[in-house]
C-alpha positions as YAML, in Angstrom:
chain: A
units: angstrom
residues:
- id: 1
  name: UNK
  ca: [5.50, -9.54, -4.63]
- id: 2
  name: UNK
  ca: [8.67, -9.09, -6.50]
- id: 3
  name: UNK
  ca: [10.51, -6.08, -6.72]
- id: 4
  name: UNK
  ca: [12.59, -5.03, -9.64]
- id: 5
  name: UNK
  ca: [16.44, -4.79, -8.86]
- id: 6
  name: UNK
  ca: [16.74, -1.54, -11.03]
- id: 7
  name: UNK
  ca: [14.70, -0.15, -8.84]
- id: 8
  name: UNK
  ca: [15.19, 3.57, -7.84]
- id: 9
  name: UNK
  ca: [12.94, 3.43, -4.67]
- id: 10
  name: UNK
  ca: [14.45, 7.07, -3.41]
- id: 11
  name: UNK
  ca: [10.91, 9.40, -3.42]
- id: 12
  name: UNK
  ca: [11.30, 12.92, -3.80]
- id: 13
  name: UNK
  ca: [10.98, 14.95, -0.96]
- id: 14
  name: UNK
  ca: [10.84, 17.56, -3.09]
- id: 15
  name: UNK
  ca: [10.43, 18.30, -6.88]
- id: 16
  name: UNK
  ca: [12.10, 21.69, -8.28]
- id: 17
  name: UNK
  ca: [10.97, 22.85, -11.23]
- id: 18
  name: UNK
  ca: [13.61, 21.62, -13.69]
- id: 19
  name: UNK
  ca: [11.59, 22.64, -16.79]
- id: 20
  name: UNK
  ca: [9.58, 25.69, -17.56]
- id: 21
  name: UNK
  ca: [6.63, 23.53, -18.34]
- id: 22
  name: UNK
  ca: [7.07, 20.74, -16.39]
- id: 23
  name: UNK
  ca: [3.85, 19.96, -14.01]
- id: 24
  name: UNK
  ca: [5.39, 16.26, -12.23]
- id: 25
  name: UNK
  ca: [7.75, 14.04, -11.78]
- id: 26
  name: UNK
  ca: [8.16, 10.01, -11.75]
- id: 27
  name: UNK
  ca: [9.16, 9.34, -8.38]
- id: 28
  name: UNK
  ca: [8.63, 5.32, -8.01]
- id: 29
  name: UNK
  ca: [8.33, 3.09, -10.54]
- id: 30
  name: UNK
  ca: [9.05, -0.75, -10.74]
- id: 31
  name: UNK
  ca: [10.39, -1.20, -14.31]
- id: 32
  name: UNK
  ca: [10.63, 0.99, -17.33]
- id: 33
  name: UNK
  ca: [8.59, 3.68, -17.62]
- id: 34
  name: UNK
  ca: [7.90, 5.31, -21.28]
- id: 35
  name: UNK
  ca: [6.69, 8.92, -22.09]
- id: 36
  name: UNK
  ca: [6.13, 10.63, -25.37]
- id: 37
  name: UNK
  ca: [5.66, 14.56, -26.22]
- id: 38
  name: UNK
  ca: [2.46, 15.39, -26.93]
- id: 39
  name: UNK
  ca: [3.50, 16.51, -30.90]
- id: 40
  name: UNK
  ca: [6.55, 13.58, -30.03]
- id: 41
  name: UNK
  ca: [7.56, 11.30, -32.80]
- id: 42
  name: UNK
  ca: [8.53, 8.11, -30.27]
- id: 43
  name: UNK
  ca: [8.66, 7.01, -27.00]
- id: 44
  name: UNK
  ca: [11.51, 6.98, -24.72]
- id: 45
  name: UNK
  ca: [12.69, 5.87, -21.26]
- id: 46
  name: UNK
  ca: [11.44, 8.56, -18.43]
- id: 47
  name: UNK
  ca: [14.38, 8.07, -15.41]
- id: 48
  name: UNK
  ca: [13.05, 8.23, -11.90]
- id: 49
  name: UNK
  ca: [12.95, 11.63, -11.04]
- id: 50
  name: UNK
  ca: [12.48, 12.78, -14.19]
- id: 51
  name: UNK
  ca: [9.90, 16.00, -14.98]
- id: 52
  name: UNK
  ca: [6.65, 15.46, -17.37]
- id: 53
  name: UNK
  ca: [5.95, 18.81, -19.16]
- id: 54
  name: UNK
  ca: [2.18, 19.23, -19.76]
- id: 55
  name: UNK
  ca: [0.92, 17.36, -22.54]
- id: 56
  name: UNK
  ca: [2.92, 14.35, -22.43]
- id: 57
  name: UNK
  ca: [2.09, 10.71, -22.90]
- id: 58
  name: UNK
  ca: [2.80, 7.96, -20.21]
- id: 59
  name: UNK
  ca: [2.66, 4.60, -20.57]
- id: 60
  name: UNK
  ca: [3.93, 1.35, -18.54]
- id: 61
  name: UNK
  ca: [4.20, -2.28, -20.14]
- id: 62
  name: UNK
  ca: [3.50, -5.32, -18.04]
- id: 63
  name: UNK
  ca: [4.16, -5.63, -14.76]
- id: 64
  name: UNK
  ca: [5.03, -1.77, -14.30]
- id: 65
  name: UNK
  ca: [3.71, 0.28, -12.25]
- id: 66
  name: UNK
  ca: [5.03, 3.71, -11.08]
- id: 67
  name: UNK
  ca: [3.36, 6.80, -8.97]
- id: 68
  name: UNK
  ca: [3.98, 10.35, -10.36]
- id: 69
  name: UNK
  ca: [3.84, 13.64, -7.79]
- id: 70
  name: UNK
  ca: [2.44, 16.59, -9.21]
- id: 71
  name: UNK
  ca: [4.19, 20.86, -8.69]
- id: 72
  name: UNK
  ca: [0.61, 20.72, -5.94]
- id: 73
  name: UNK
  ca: [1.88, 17.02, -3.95]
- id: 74
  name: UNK
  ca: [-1.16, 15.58, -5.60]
- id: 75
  name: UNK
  ca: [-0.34, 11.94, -6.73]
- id: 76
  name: UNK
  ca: [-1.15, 9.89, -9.80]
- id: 77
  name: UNK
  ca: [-0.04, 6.20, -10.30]
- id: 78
  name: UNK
  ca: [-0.34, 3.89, -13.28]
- id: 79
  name: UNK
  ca: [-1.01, 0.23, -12.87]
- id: 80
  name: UNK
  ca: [0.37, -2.22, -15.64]
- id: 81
  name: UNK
  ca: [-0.42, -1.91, -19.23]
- id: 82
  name: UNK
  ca: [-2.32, 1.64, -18.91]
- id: 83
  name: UNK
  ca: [-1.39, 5.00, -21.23]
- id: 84
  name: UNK
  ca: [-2.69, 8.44, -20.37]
- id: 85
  name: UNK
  ca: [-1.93, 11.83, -20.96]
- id: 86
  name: UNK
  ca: [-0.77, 14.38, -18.28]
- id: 87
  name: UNK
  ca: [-2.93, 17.49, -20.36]
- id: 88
  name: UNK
  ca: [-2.52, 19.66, -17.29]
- id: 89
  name: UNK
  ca: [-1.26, 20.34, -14.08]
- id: 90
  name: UNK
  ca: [-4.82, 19.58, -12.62]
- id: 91
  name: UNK
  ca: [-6.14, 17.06, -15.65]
- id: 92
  name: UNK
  ca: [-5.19, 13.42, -17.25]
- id: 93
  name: UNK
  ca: [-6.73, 12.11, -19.77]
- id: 94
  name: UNK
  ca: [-6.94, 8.09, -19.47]
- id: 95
  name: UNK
  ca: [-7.31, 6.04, -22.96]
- id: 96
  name: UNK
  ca: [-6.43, 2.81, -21.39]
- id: 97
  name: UNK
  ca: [-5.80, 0.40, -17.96]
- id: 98
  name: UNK
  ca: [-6.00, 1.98, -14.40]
- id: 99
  name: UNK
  ca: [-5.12, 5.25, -12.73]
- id: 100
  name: UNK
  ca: [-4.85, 6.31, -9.04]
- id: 101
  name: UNK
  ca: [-5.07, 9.76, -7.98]
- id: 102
  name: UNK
  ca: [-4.76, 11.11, -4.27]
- id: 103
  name: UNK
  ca: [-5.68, 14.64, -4.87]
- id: 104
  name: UNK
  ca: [-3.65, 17.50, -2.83]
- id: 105
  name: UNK
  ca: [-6.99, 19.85, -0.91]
- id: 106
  name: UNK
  ca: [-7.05, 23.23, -2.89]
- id: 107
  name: UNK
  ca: [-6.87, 25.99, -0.32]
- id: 108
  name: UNK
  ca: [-8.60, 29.16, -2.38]
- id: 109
  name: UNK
  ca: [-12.31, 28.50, -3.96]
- id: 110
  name: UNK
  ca: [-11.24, 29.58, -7.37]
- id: 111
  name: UNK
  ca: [-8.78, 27.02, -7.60]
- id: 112
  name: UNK
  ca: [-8.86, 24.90, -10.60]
- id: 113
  name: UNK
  ca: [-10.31, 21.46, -9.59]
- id: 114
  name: UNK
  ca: [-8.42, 18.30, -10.73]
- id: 115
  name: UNK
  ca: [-10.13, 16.48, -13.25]
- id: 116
  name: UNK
  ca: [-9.52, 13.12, -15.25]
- id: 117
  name: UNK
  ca: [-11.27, 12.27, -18.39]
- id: 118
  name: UNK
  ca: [-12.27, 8.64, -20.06]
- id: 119
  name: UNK
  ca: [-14.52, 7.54, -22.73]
- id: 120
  name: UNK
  ca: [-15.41, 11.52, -22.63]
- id: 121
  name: UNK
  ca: [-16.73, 11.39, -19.68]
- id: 122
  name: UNK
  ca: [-15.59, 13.87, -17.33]
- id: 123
  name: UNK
  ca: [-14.21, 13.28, -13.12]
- id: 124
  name: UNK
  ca: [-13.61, 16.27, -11.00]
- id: 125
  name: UNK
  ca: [-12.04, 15.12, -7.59]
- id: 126
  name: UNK
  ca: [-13.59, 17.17, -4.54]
- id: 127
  name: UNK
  ca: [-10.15, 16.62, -2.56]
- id: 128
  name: UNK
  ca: [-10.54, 13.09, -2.76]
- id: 129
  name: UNK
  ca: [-8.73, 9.54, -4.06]
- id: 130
  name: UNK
  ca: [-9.91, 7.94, -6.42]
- id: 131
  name: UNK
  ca: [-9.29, 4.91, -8.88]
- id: 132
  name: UNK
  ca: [-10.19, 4.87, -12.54]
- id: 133
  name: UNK
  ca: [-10.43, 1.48, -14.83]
- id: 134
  name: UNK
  ca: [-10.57, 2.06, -18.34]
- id: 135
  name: UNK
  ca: [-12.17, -1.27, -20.61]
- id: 136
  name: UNK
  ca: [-12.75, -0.70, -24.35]
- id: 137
  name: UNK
  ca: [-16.28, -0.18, -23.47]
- id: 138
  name: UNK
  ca: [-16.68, 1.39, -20.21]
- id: 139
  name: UNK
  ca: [-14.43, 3.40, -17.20]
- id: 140
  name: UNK
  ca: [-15.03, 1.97, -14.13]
- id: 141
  name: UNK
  ca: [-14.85, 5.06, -11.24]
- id: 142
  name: UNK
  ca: [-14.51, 3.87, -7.70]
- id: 143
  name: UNK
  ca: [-14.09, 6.37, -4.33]
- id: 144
  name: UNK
  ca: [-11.73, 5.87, -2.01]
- id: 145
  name: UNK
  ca: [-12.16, 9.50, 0.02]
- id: 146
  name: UNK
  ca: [-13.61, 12.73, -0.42]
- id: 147
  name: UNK
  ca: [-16.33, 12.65, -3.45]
- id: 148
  name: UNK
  ca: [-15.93, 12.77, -7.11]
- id: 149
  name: UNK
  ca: [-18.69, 14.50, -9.32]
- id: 150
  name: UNK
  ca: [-19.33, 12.96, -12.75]
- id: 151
  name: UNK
  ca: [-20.66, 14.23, -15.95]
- id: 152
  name: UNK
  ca: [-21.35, 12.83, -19.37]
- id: 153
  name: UNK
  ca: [-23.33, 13.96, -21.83]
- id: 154
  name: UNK
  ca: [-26.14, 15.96, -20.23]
- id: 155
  name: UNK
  ca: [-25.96, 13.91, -16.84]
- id: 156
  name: UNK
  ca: [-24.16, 14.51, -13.69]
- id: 157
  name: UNK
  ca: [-23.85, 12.40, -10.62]
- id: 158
  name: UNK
  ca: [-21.60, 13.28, -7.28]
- id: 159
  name: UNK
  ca: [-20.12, 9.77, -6.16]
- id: 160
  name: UNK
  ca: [-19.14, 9.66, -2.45]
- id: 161
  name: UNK
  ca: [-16.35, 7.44, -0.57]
- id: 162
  name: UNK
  ca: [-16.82, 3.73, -0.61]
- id: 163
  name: UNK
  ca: [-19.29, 3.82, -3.82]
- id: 164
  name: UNK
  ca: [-18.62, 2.38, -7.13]
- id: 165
  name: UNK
  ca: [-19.70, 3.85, -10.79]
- id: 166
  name: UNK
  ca: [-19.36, 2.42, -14.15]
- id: 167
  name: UNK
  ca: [-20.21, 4.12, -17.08]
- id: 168
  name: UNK
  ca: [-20.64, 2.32, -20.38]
- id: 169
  name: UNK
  ca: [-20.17, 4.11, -23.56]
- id: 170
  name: UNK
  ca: [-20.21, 7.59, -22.23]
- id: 171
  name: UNK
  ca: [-23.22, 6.78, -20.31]
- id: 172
  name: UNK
  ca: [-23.47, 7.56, -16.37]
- id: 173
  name: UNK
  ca: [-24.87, 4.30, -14.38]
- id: 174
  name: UNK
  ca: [-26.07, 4.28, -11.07]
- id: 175
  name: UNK
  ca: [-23.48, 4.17, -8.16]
- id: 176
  name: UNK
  ca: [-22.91, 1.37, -5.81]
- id: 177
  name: UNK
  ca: [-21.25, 0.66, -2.64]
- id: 178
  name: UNK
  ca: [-17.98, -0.94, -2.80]
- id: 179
  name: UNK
  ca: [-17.86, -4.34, -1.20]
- id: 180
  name: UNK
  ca: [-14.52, -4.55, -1.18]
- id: 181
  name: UNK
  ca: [-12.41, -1.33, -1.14]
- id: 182
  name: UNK
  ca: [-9.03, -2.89, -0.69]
- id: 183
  name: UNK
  ca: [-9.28, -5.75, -2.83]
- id: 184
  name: UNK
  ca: [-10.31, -3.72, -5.44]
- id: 185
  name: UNK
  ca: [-6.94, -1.58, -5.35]
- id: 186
  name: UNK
  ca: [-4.61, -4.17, -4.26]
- id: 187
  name: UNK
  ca: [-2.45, -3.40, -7.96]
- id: 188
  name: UNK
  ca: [-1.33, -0.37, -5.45]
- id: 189
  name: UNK
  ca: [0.22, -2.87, -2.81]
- id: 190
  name: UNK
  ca: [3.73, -3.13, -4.77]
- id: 191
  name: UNK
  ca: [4.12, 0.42, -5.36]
- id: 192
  name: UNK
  ca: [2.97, 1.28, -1.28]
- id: 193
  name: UNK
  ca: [5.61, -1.70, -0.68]
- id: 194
  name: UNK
  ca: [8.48, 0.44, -2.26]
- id: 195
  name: UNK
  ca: [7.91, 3.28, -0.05]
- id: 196
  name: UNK
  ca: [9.40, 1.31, 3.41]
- id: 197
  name: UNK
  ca: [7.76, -1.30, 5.75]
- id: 198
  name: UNK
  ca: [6.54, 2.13, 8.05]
- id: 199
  name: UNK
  ca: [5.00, 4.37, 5.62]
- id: 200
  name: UNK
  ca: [1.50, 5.80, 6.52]
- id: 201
  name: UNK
  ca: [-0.44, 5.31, 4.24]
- id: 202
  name: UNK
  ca: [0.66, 1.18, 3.79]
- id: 203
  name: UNK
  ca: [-0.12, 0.63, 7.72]
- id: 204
  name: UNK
  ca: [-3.40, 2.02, 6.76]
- id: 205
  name: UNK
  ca: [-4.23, -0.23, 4.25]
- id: 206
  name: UNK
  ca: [-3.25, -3.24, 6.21]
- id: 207
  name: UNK
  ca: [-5.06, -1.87, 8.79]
- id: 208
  name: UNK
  ca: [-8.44, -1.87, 5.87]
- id: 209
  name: UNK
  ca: [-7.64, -5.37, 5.46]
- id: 210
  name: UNK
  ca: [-7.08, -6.87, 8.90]
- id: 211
  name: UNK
  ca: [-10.19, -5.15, 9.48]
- id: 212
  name: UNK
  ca: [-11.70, -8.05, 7.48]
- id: 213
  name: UNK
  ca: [-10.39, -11.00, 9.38]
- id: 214
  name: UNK
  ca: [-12.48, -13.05, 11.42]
- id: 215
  name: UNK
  ca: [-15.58, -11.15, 10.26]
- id: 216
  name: UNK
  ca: [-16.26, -11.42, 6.91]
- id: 217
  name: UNK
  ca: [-17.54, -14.80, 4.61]
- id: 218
  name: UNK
  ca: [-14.66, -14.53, 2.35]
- id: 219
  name: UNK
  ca: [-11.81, -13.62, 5.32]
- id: 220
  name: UNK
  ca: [-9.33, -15.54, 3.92]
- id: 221
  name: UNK
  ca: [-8.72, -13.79, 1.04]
- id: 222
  name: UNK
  ca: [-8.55, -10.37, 3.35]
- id: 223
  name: UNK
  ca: [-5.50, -12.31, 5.13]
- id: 224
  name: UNK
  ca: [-3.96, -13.72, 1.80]
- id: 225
  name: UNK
  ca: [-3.34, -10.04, 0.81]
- id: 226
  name: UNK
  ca: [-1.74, -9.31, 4.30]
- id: 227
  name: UNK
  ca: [0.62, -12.17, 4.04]
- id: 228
  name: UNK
  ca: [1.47, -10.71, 0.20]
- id: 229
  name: UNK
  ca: [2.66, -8.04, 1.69]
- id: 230
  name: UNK
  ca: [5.27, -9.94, 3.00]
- id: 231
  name: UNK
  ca: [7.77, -9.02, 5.62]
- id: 232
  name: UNK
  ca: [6.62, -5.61, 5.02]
- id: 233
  name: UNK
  ca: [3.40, -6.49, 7.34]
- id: 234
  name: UNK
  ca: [5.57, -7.16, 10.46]
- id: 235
  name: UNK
  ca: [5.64, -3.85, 11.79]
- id: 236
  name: UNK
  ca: [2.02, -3.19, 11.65]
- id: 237
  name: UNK
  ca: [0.87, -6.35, 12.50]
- id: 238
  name: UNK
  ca: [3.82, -6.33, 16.03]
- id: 239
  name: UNK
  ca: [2.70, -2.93, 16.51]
- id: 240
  name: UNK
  ca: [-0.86, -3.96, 16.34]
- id: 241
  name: UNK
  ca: [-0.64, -7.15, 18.90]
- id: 242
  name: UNK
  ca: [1.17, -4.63, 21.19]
- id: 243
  name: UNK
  ca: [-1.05, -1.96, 21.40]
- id: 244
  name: UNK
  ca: [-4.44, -1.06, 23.18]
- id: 245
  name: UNK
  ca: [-5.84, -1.27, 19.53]
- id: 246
  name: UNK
  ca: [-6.32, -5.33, 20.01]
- id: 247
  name: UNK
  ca: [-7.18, -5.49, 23.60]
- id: 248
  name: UNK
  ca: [-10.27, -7.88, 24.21]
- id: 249
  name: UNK
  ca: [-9.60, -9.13, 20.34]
- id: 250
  name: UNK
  ca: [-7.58, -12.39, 21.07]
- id: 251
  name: UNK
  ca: [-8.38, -14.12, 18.02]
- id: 252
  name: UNK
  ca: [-7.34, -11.32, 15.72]
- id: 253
  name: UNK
  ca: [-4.14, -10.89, 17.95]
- id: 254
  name: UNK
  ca: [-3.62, -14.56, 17.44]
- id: 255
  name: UNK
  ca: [-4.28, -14.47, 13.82]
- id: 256
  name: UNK
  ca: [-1.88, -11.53, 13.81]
- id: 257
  name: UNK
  ca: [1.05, -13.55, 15.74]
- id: 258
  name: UNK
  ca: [0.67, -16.55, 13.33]
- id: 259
  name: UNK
  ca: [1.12, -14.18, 10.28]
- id: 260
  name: UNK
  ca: [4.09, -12.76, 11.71]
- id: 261
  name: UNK
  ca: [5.54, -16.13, 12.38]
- id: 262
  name: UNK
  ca: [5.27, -17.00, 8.84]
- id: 263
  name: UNK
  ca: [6.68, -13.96, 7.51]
- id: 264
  name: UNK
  ca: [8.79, -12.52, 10.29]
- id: 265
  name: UNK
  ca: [13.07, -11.29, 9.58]
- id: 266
  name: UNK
  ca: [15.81, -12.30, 11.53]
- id: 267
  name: UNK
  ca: [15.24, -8.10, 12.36]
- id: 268
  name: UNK
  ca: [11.90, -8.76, 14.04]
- id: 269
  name: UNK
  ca: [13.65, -11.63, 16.98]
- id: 270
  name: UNK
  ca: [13.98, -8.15, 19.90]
- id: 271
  name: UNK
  ca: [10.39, -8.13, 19.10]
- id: 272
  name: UNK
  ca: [9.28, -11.56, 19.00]
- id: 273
  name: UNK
  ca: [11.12, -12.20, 22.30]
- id: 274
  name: UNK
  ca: [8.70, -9.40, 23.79]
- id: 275
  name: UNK
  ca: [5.76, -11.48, 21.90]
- id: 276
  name: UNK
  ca: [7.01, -14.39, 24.36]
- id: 277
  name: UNK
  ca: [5.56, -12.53, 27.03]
- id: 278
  name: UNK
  ca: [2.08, -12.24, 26.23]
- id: 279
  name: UNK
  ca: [-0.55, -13.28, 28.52]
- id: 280
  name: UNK
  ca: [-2.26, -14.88, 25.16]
- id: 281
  name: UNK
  ca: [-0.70, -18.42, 24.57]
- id: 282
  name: UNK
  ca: [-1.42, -18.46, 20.92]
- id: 283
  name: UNK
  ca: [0.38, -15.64, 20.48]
- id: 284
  name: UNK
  ca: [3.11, -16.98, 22.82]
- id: 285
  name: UNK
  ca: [3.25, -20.31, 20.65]
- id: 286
  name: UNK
  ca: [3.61, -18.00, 17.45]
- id: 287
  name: UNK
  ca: [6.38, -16.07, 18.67]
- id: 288
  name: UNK
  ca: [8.16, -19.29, 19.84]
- id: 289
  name: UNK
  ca: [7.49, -20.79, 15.97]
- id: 290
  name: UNK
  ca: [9.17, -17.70, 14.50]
- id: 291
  name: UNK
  ca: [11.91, -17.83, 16.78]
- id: 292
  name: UNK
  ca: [12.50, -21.68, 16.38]
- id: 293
  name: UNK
  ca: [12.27, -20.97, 12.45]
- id: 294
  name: UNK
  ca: [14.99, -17.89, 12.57]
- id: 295
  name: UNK
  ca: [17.39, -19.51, 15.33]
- id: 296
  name: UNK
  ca: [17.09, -23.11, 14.92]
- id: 297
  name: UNK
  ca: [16.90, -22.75, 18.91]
- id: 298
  name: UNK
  ca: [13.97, -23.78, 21.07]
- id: 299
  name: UNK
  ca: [15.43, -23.49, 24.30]
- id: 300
  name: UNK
  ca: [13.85, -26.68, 25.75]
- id: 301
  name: UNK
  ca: [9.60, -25.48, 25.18]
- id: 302
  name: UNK
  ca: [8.06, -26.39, 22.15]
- id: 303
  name: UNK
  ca: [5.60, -24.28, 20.23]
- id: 304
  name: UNK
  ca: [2.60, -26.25, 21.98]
- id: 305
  name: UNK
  ca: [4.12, -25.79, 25.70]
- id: 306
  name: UNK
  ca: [4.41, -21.97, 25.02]
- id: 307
  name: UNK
  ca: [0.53, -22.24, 24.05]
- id: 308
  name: UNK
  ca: [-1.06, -23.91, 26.97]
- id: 309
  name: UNK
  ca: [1.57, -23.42, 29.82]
- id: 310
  name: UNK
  ca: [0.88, -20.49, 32.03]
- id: 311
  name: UNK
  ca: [2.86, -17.16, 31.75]
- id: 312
  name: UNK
  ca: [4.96, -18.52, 35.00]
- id: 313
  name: UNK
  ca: [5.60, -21.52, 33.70]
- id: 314
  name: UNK
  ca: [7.21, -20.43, 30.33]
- id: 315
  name: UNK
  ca: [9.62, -17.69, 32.17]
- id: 316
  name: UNK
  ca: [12.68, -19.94, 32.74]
- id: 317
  name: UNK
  ca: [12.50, -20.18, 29.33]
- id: 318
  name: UNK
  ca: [12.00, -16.54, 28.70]
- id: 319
  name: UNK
  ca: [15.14, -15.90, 30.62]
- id: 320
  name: UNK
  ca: [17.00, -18.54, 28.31]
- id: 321
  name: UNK
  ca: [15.98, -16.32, 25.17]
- id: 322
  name: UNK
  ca: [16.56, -13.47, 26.45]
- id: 323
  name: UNK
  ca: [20.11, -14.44, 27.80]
- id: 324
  name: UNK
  ca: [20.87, -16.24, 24.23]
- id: 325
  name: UNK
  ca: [19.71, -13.29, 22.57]
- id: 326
  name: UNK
  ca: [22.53, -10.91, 24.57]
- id: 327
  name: UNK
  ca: [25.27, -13.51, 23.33]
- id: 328
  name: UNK
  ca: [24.32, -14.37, 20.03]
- id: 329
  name: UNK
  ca: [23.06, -10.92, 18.46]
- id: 330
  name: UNK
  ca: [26.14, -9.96, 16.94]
- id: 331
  name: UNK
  ca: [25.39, -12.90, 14.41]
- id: 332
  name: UNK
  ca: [22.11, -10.60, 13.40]
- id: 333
  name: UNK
  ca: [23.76, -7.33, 11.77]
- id: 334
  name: UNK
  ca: [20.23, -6.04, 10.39]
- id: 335
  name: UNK
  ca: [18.47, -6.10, 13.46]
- id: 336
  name: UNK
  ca: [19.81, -2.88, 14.22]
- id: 337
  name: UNK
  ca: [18.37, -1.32, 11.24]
- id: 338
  name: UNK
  ca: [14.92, -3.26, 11.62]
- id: 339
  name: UNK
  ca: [14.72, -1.62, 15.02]
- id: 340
  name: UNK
  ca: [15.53, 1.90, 13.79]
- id: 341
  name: UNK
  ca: [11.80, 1.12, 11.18]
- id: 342
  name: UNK
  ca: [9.69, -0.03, 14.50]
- id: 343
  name: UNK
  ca: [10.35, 3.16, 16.32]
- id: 344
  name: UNK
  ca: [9.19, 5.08, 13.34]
- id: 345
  name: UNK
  ca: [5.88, 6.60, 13.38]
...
């Protein structure tokens, strides 16, 4: 998934109120961005970083997607091609494409309650996410967390996590479960991608989608989108085959390896070497792959030995690694760095 080199991938830690009115900022964004004053004759360029008074048109072209943070930490991001209004500092009103929201919780009960609003039909969040699709005929609301309560017209439906709810014309429908939460949001991979290879919320979603593997009919698409993710899945994925998490799941720990052969940094070889050590031989073989692949080295075992030779048997060649890694990292300046990531969290 490419990334834009303009890029500003900085997020804000924190957003100080630059204008009077101003209820958010653009903090990630993967191309140009364009706003417009509510009473504004054009649109311009919005920098990253830059504040959104109330009122003010957004818009992104193809292929640009950006998150905004609101004065509350609540989030909003635009997929491609979508244009909405930021009315309020707790309302957006969507005429076209798809929205994400990750509503902040609301401490006090008289808070006012976020809301979005498409094909006048009216979302409140209940401290929730949520994803909105707007079609020229219908909005398509589906759940992530938390509830959303819906009203059109003289209707009203409360929609919980996991369930989907399409309204055609104005007209409330009946909701369904989601089959497939994170395929159905995977337009938010590239902007979770921008955020680093150890934020939160991305491990969680790989997690939601290497949940998948090995279970469902259509698995292979669930490990497609891992492997989209790019290198970005390593640290995950390593931390997963490491962990308690995957004990007694050997095939997903082998599935796991393989992916992280085929995607794997010269960063991840400290980590890979430790993979070399596993008492599963697929995931052995993997590491050995990667390493091959990275080094051009195979220090006298080939991927297949590493698979069905026992533990003992592969150590001499453990010991060649690991003494060829002591001379020869020098040559690997972003290891260091890599390193730094997988201690994070």
């Amino acid at each position: 998934m490419p990334i834009h080199p303009h890029v500003n991938q900085a997020v804000l830690a924190t957003h100080p109120t630059t204008h009077p009115a101003a209820v958010a900022h653009l903090t990630l964004a993967t191309g140009e961005v364009e706003c417009r004053p509510g009473d504004g004759p054009a649109w311009s360029v919005l920098p990253t970083g830059g504040a959104v008074p109330a009122g003010t048109r957004l818009r992104t072209g193809p292929a640009v997607r950006c998150e905004f943070r609101l004065n509350d930490g609540s989030e909003v991001r635009l997929d491609e091609n979508t244009e909405l209004t930021l009315a309020s500092p707790s309302r957006f009103d969507l005429a076209s494409g798809q929205a994400w929201s990750s509503v902040a919780h609301r401490g006090a009960p008289a808070a006012r309650p976020f809301e979005a609003v498409a094909h006048a039909v009216t979302f409140t969040a209940l401290g929730t996410q949520f994803d909105l699709r707007s079609q020229p005929a219908e909005v398509t609301l589906t759940v992530a967390e938390g509830s959303v309560r819906v009203a059109g017209g003289s209707s009203e439906v409360v929609v919980p996590a996991g369930q989907q709810l399409t309204c055609p014309d104005g007209h409330l429908g009946d909701p369904k479960p989601v089959r497939d939460l994170a395929l159905a949001t995977r337009w938010l991979n590239e902007i979770l991608v921008m955020k680093g290879r150890d934020d939160p919320e991305l491990a969680r979603r790989l997690d939601d989608l290497f949940a998948h593997i090995g279970e469902a009919k259509m698995s292979f698409l669930y490990e497609d989108e891992v492997r989209a993710l790019g290198d970005h899945c390593v640290v995950p994925l390593t931390r997963y085959i490491q962990s308690s998490r995957s004990a007694g799941q050997e095939a997903k720990r082998a599935t796991a390896a393989r992916i992280v052969a085929d995607v794997a940094p010269p960063w991840a070889i400290p980590d890979l070497l430790k993979l070399l050590n596993d008492d599963n031989g697929e995931v052995r073989s993997a590491a050995a792959r990667a390493l091959g692949r990275l080094t051009g080295q195979t220090m006298g075992r080939s991927p297949e030995q590493w698979r069905e030779d026992t533990r003992f048997e592969c150590e001499p060649s453990v010991n060649a690694w690991q003494k060829w890694w002591q001379e020869n990292r020098e040559r690997y300046p972003g290891v260091a760095r890599g390193q730094a990531e997988m201690k994070k969290g």
